[in-house]
C-alpha positions as CSV (number, residue, x, y, z in Angstrom):
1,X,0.0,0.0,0.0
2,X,2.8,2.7,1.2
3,X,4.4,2.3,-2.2
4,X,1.8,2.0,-4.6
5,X,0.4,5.6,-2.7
6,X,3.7,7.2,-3.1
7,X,3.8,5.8,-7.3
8,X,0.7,7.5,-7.8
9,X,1.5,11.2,-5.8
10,X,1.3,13.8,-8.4
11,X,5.2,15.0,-8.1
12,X,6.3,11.8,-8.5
13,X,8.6,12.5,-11.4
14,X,7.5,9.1,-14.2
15,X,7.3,11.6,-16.9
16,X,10.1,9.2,-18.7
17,X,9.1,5.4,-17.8
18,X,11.2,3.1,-19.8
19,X,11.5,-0.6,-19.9
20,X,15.2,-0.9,-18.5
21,X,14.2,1.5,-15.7
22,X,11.2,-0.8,-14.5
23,X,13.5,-4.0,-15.0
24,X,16.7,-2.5,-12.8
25,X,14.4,-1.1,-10.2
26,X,13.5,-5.0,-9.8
27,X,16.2,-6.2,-7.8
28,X,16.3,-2.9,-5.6
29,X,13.2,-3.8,-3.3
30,X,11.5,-6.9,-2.0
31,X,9.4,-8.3,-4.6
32,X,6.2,-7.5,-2.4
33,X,7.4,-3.7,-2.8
34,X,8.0,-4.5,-6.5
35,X,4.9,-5.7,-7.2
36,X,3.3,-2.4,-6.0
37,X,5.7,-0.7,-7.4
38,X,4.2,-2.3,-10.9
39,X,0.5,-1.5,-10.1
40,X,1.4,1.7,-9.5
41,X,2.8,1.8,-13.0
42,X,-0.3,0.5,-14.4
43,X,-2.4,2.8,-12.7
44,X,-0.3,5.6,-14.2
45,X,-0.3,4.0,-17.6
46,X,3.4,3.2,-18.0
47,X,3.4,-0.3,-18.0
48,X,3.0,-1.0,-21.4
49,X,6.7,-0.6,-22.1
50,X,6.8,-4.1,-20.6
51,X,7.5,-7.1,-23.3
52,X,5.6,-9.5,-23.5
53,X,9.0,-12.1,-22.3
54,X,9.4,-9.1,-19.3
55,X,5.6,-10.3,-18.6
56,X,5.5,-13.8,-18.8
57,X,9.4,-13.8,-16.3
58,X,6.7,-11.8,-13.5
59,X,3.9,-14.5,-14.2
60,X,6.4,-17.3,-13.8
61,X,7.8,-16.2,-10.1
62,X,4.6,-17.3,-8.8
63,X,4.7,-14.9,-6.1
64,X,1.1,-13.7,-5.7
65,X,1.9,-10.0,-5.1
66,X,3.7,-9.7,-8.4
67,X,1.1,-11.8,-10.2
68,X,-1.9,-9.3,-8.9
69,X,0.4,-6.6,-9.7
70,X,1.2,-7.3,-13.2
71,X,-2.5,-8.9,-14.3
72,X,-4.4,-5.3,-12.3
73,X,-1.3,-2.8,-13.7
74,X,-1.6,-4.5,-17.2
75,X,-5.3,-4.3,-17.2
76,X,-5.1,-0.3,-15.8
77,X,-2.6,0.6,-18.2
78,X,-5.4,-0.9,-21.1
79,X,-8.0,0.4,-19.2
80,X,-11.3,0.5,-21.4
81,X,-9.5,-0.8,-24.2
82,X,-10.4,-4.4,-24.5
83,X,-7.0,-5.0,-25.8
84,X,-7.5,-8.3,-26.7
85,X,-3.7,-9.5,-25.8
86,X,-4.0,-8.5,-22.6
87,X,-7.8,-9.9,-22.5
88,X,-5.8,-13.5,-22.9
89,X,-3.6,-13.2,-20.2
90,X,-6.3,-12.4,-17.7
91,X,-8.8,-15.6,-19.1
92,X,-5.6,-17.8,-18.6
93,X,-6.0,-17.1,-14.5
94,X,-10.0,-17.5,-14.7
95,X,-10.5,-21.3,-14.9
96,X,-14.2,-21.0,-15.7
97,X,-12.5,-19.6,-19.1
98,X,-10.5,-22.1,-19.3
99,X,-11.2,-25.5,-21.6
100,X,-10.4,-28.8,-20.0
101,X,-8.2,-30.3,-18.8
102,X,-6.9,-26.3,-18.2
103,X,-9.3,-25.9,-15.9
104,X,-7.5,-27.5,-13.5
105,X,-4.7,-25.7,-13.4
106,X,-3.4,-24.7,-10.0
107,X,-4.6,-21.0,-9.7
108,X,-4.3,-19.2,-6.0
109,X,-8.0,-17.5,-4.8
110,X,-5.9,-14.1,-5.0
111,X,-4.6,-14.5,-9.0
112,X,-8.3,-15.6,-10.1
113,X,-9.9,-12.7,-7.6
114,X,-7.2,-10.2,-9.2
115,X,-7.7,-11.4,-12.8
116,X,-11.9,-10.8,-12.8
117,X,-10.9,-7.2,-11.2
118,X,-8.5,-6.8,-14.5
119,X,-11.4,-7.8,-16.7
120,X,-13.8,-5.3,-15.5
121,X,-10.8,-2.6,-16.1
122,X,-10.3,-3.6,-19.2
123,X,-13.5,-3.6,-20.8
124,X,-14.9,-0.8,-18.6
125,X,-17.3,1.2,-20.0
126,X,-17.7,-1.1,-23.7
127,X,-20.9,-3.1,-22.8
128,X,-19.3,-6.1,-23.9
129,X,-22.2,-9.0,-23.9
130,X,-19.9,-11.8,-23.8
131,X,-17.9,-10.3,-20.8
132,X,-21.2,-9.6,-19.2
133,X,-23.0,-12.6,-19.2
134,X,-19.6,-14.3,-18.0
135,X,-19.5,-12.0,-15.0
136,X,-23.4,-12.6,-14.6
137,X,-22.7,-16.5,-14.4
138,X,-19.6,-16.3,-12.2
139,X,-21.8,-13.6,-9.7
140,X,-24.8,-16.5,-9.9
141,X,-23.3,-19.6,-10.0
142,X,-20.0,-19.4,-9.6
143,X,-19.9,-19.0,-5.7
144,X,-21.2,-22.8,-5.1
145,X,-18.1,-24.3,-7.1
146,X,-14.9,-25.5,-6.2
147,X,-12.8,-23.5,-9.0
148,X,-12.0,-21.0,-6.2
149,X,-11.3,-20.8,-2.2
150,X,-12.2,-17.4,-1.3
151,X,-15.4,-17.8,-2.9
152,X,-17.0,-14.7,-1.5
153,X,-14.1,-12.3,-2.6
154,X,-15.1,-14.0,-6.0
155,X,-18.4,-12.9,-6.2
156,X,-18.1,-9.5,-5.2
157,X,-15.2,-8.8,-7.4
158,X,-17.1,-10.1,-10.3
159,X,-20.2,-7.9,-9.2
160,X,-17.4,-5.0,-9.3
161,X,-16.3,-6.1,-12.8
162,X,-20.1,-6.0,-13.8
163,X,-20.6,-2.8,-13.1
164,X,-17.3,-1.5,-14.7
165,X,-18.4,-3.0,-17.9
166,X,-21.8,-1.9,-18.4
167,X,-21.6,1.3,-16.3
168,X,-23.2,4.3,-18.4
169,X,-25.0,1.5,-20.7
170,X,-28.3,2.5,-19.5
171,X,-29.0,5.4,-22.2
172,X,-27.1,3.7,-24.9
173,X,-27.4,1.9,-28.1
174,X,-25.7,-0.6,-26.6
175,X,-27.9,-1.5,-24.2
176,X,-30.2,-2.9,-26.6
177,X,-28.3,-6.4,-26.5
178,X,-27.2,-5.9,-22.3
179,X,-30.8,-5.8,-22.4
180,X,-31.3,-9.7,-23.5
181,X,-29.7,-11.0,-20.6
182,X,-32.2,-9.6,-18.2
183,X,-28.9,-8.0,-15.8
184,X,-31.6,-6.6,-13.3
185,X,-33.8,-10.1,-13.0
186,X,-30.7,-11.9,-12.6
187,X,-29.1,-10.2,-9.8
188,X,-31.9,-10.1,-8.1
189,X,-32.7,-13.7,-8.4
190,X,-29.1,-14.2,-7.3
191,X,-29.6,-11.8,-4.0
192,X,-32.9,-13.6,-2.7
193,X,-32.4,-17.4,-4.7
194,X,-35.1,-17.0,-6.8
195,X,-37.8,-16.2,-3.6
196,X,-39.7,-13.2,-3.8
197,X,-39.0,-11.7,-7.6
198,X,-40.5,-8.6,-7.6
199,X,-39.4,-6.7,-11.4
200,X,-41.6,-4.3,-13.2
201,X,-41.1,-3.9,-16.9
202,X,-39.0,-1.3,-17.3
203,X,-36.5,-4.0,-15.0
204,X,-36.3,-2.0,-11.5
205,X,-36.2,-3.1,-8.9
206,X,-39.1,-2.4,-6.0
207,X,-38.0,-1.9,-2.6
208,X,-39.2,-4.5,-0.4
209,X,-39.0,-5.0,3.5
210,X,-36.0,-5.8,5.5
211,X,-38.0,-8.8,6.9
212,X,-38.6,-10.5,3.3
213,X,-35.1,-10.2,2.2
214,X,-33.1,-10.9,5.4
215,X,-35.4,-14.3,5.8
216,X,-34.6,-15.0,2.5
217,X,-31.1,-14.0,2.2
218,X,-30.4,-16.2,5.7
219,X,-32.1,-19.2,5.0
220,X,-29.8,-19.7,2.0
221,X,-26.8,-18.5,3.1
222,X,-23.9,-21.2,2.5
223,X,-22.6,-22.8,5.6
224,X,-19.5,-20.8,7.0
225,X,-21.1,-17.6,5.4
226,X,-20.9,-14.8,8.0
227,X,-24.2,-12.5,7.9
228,X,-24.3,-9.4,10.0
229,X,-27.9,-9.1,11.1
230,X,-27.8,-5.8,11.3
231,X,-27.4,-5.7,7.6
232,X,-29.7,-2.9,5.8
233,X,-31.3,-5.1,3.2
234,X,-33.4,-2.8,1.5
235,X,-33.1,-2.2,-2.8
């Protein structure tokens, strides 16, 4: 955190960012202080001075700070872009992307978590359909599987990456194929389990009472979840 916020100060002087900077600052710091030192760089747009060989050495460490730091840092320096090179790297850390037998691949809960992030950055704002309905299923269905430990950090980053992608869709032309695959039924179906669907036709949502959705929401919560009763549960 302490260098990634002093990357991204104003006077910090990356006017110049070149690769064989990045590369000899490497060995300088811990690789934890390295690998915000490269998000950093993403969020500041430098790091695509990187080749793709400079990339691939990061991914290979297995360290997860530098992997989360390269796959969120190449994904802000594309940011909106849907560059579809980067786009790759991040499906190759989403098993649910992945064919078999791929999908097995050992993948920590933080590198699938940080790549879902990256794919909301990268097609933020492009109402991709594909991207969306991938996000949709991951946010729906993808909490009760075992591709991933921290299944809850899952779900909400995927809800994140939902909203990146088809923020500012609901006025555009766009919106006419978003519209197909019925976002507001489906995350609302996702919140209660099906119980209680109440969606008008324009597809908002009606505010309901705290009682309805908390009995819901706690009678299918998933063993282990913690709920905080105090929770506001109104739309």
């Amino acid at each position: 955190n302490n260098t990634i916020r002093s990357s991204t100060i104003p006077n910090t002087p990356f006017t110049c960012v070149t690769r064989n900077w990045i590369l000899y600052n490497r060995g300088k710091t811990t690789l934890t202080h390295h690998a915000g030192f490269l998000f950093a760089l993403g969020l500041l747009h430098h790091l695509n001075v990187l080749a793709v060989t400079d990339i691939y050495e990061y991914l290979a460490t297995g360290h997860d700070p530098t992997t989360i730091g390269i796959l969120l840092g190449m994904a802000s320096s594309k940011d909106g872009s849907s560059d579809a090179s980067i786009s790759k790297m991040l499906c190759l850390h989403i098993p649910a992307l992945l064919p078999q037998p791929f999908a097995e691949m050992d993948l920590t809960s933080a590198a699938q978590v940080a790549a879902i992030a990256g794919i909301g950055l990268l097609f933020r704002d492009t109402g991709n359909c594909l991207m969306a309905e991938f996000l949709l299923n991951e946010l729906s269905h993808g909490q009760s599987t075992a591709r991933t430990i921290d299944s809850e950090s899952y779900a909400l980053t995927a809800g994140l990456a939902l909203g990146m992608v088809t923020v500012g869709m609901a006025r555009s032309k766009r919106n006419v194929s978003l519209a197909a695959l019925g976002i507001a039924q489906r995350l609302h179906d996702a919140f209660t389990c099906g119980r209680d669907v109440l969606i008008d036709k324009e597809h908002s949502l009606h505010a309901v009472t705290n009682t309805t959705y908390s009995q819901s929401f706690l009678s299918n919560r998933r063993p282990g979840m913690r709920v905080s009763r105090d929770f506001n549960f109104n739309v």
